[in-house]
PLY file of the C-alpha trace (Angstrom):
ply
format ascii 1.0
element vertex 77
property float x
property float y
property float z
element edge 76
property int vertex1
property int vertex2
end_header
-2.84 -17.13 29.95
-3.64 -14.67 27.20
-7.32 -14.18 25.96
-8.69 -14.83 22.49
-10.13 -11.81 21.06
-13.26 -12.63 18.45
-13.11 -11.41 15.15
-14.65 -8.33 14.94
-17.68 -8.32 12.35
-16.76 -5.71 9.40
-18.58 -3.50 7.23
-17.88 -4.72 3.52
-18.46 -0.99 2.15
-15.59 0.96 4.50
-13.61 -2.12 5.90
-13.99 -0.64 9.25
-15.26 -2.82 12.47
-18.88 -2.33 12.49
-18.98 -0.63 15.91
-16.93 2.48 13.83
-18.36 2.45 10.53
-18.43 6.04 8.95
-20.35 4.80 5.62
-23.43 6.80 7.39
-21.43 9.59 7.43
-19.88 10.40 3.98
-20.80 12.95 1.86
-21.43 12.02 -1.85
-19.83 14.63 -3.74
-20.53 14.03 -7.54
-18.25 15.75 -10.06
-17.58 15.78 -13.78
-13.42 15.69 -13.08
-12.20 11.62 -13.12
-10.18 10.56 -10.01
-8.42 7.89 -9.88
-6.38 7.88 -6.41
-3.09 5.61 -5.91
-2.87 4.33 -2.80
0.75 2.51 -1.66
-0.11 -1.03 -0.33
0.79 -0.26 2.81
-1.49 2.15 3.77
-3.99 0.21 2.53
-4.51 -1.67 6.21
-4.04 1.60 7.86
-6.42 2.34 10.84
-8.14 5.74 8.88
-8.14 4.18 5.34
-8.13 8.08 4.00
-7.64 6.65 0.16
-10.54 4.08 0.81
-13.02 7.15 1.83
-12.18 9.45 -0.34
-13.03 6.77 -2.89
-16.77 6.09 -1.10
-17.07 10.01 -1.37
-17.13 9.88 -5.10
-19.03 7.99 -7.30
-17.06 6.42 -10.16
-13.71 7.21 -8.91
-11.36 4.56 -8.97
-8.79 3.09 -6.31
-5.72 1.58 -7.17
-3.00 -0.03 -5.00
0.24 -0.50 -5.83
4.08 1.21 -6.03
4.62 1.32 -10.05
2.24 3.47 -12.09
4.52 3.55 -15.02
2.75 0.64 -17.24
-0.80 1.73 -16.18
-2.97 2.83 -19.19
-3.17 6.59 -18.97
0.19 7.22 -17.59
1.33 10.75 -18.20
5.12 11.33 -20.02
0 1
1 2
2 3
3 4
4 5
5 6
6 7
7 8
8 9
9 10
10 11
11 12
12 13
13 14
14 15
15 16
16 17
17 18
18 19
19 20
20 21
21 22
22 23
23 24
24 25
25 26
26 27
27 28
28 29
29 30
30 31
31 32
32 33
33 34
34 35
35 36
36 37
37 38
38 39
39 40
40 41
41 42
42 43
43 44
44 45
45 46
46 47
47 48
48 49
49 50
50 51
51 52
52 53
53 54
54 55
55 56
56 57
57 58
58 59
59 60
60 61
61 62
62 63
63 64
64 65
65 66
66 67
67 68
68 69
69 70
70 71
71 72
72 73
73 74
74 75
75 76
């Protein structure tokens, strides 16, 4: 007979189970440069979320998920 896990409770800043949180633990790095970091949609679900902190680390960056970049405003060519 298999067990029911619970849901796990998660943080709403990282996405990460509570009991692993890193939000405590990022820097804040402020710069003048703009990010914006592309992230493919599936590695948005991805155990380390890499894109996801890198976006907490700096303020005003923005995240975007998707796989075609070529109608987004600001699109180099």
């Amino acid at each position: 007979m298999a067990l029911i896990q619970p849901h796990r409770e998660r943080c709403l800043r990282c996405r990460r189970p509570l009991a692993v949180c890193y939000c405590d633990a990022l820097p804040r790095i402020e710069t003048r440069t703009r990010v914006v970091i592309l992230q493919h949609p599936r590695e948005r679900d991805m155990p380390i979320g890499t894109a996801r902190m890198a976006s907490l680390c700096l303020p005003g960056s923005e995240l975007h998920v998707g796989v075609d970049w070529g109608a987004s405003a600001g699109a180099g060519g």
